[in-house]
Each structure stands twice: as C-alpha cells, then as structure tokens.
C-alpha positions in Angstrom: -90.0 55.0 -8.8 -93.5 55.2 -10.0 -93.3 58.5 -10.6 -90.4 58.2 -13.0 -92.3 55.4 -14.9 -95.2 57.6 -14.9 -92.8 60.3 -16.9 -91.0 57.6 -19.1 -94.7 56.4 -20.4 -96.0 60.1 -21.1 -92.5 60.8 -22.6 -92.6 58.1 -24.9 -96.6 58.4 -25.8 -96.1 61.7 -26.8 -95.9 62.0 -30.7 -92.1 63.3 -31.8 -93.7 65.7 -34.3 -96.1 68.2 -34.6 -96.7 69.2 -38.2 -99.0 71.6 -40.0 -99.9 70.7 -43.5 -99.6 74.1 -44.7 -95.8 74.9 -42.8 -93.4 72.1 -44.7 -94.1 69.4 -47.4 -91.9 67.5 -46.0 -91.6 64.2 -43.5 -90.1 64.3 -40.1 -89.8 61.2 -38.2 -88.3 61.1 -35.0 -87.2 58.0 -33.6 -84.8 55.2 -32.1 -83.4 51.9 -33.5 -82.6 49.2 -31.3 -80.3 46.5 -32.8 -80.1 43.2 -30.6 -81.5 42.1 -27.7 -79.0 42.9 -25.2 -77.8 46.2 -23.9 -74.1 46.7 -24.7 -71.6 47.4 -21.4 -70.9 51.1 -20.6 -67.9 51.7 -19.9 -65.9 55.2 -18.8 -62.2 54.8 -18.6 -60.2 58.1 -17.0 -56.5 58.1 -18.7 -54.6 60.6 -16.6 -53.3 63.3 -19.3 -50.3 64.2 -16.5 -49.2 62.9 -13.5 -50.2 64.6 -10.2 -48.3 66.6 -8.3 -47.1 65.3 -4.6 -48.6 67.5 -1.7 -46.1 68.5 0.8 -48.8 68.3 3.2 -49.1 65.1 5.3 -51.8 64.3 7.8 -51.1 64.7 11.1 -50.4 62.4 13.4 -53.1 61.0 15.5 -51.6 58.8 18.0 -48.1 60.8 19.3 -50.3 63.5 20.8 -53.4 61.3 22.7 -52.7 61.3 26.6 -52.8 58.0 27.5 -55.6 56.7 29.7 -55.8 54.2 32.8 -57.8 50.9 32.5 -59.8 49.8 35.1 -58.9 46.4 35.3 -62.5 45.5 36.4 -64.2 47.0 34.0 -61.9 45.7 30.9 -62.7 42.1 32.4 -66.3 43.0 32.3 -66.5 44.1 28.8 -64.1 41.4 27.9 -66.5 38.9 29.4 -69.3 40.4 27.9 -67.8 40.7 24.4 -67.2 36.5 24.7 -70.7 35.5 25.6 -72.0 37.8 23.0 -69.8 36.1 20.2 -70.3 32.7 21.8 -74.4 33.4 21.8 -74.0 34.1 17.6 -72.3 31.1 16.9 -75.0 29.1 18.7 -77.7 31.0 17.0 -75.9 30.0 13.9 -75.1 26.7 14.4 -78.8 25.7 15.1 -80.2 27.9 13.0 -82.5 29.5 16.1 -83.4 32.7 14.2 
C-alpha cells in the first residue's frame, strides 16, 4: 500500500509538461477538474445482446454412483456427543461473554 502511495505522490509531483522556449510559442497545460465534493457511483451494467444457448451437457450425478458405507453406531454416538458439547460450550461462551 505504501508503495502505491509512494507512486501516486511522484506521479502527481511530476510537472505535465516539459517545454523548450525555442520548440512552440505556445501553452500546454495539462490537468484535471474536479466538480463537487463527492465521488459520483460507478456503475457497469452487462445487457445481454442475445440469449445463450442451452448446453446439452448436464453434470453428472454424484450421489447414484457412491457405495454406500456402514456406520459404526459407536462412533456416530461419539461424534454426535461431541458435536453437542461443542455447540452447548459456544452458547455459554456467548451468553457470559467469557471470551
């Protein structure tokens, strides 16, 4: 971030306009007008020019194929149980406050 401020401030310190007195008679200024105090909203709307064609190609799907696993009953209580006392261990850290 500082380096980018460091490059704005020699951007902007640099003069717009070299001249030599003896290559043009004439005055060059280079420069920016701000009016207001407030930068306006930027906006970017997309307008689709046609409407996009369907693909015939759908995803796969996922769940049909999966073999289906057996559960240890023990160890689904265990993570249940742990699961519980985790959520009921957040809601007292959050009802007291005891961060």
């Amino acid at each position: 971030m500082k380096y980018f401020l460091f490059l704005g401030y020699i951007f902007f310190t640099i003069p717009f306009s070299y001249s030599d007195e003896s290559s043009s008679n004439s005055d060059v200024v280079m420069g920016m007008t701000v009016h207001g105090d407030v930068a306006a909203a930027v906006g970017l709307y997309l307008m689709p020019w046609k409407n996009e064609e369907l693909s015939d190609v759908d995803r796969p799907p996922r769940l049909l194929d999966e073999n289906i696993a057996v559960i240890d009953a023990e160890e689904f209580i265990h993570q249940a149980e742990w699961e519980q006392a985790k959520r009921d261990y957040q809601l007292w850290r959050l009802q007291r406050n005891n961060w």
